[in-house]
C-alpha positions in Angstrom: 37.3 17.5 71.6 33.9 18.4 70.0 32.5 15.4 71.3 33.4 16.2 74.6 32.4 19.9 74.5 28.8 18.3 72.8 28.4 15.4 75.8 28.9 17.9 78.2 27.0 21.0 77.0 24.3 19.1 75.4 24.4 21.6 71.9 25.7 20.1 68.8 29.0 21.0 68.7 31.2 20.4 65.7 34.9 19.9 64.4 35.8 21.5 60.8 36.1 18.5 58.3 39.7 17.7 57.6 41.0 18.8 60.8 43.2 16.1 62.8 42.4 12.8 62.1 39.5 11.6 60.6 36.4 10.0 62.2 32.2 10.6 62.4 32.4 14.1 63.1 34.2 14.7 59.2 31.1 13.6 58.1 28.6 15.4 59.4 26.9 18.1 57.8 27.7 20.8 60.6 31.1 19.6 60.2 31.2 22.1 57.1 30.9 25.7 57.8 27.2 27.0 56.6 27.8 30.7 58.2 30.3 33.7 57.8 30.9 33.7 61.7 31.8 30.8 64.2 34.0 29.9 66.8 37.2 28.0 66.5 39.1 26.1 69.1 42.0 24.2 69.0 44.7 22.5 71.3 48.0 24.8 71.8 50.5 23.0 69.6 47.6 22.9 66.6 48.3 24.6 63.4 45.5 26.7 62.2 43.8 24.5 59.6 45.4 25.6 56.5 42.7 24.8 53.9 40.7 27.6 55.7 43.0 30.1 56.1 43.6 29.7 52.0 39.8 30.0 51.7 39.9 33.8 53.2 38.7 32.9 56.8 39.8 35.4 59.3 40.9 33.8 62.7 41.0 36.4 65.6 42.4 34.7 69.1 40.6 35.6 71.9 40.8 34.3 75.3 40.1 31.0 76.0 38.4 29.5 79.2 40.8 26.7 78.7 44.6 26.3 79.7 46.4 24.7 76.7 43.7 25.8 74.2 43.2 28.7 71.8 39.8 29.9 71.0 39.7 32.2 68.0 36.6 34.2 66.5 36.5 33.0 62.6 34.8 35.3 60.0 35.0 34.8 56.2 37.4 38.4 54.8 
């Protein structure tokens, strides 16, 4: 998905390492958050990513442009 949402936006647009399976975008840098605040989306039938949610990020849902997607605001607690 974040390669899709990059192509087609043209802004670097990354997936948080360990999420789904693995491939380039685990090992990019921006693949690690580097701020207190991003964005998060995910496919409906996703978990949250655990690891994060252990790690005191705050995920607030807000609405999505996207039918079967959930797009949350992410801050650190």
């Amino acid at each position: 998905m974040a390669s899709s949402i990059w192509f087609f936006s043209k802004t670097p647009t990354f997936k948080l390492r360990g999420q789904s399976r693995y491939d380039l975008f685990d090992e990019l840098p921006g693949s690690i958050p580097t701020t207190n605040h991003f964005y998060y989306l995910k496919e409906s039938y996703q978990d949250l990513p655990a690891g994060y949610l252990e790690k005191n990020y705050h995920f607030k849902e807000i609405t999505s442009p996207f039918d079967k997607h959930n797009l949350y605001e992410v801050s650190v607690k």
